[in-house]
N, C-alpha and C positions, 0 to 999 in steps of 0.2 A: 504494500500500500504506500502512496504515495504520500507527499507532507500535503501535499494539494489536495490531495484526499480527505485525507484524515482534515484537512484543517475546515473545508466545506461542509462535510456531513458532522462536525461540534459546531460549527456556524449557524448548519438549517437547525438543530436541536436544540438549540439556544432562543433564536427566532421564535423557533414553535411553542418552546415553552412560556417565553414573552407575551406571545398572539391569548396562548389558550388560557395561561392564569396558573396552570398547574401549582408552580412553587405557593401563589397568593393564597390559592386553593386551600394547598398544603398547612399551612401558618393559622387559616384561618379556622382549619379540623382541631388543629392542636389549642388553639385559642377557648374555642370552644368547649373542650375537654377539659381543660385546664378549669374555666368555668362553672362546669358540669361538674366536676367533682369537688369544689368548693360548696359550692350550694346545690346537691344532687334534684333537690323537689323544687326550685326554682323552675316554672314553666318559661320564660324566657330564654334562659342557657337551652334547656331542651330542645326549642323552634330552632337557635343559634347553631346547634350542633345540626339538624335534620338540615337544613339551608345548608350548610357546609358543605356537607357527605355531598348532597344533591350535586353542587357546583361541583364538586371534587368529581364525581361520576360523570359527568357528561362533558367535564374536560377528557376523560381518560377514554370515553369517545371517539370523542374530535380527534383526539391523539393518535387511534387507530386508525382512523379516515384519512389521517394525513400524513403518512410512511408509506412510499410506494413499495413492489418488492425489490428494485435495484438499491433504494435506499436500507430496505432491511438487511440485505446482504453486506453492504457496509458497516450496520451496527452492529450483526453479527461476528464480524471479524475484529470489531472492536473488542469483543468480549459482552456485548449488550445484549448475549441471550439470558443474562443471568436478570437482567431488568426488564425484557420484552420478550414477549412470547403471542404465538398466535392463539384468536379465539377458537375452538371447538366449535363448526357450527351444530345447529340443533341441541345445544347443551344450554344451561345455565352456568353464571358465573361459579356456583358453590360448585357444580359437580366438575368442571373442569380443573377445578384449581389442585385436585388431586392427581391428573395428568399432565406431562410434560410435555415438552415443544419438540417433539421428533419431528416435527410439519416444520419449521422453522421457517423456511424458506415461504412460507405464504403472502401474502400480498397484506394482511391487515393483524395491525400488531397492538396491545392493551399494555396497561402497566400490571404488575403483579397483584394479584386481587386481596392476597394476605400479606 
């Protein structure tokens, strides 16, 4: 792999994470947790944390929507199957997450569900 490589697809991953919010996402689950577990029966932190999760899921979405499969073969070789893996289709997130990415090479890729 080339430096030109490698320096374009941490470039688009960077971007992408910018565009979709992930990291804000991120911060704003643990915010809300942090929250949640201060004041457990507070119904407010509760909405806070369900809002989160929501935004947090339909970034991790958009995030598979938007890795083609030449780009996945790049992250791949990064070492980013330990971070991304293909969806199962016809499955649900729970029962997949027991199965691994032999599929790797797929065209649509998720963040790790646990």
């Amino acid at each position: 792999m080339t430096a030109e490589k490698l320096y374009s697809i941490l470039k688009f991953l960077d971007e992408l994470d910018k565009k979709l919010g992930l990291q804000t996402s991120l911060e704003a689950v643990r915010d809300a947790l942090i929250n949640l577990v201060s004041s457990p029966a507070h119904p407010p932190h509760q909405s806070a944390l369900a809002t989160a999760l929501d935004s947090l899921s339909a970034a991790a979405t958009r995030l598979g929507e938007a890795i083609t499969p030449s780009q996945a073969t790049v992250i791949k070789e990064l070492g980013g199957r330990r971070v991304f893996r293909p969806p199962h289709r016809g499955q649900s997130k729970r029962s997949r997450t027991d199965e691994r990415d032999d599929a790797f090479g797929t065209e649509r890729f998720c963040p790790e569900a646990r």
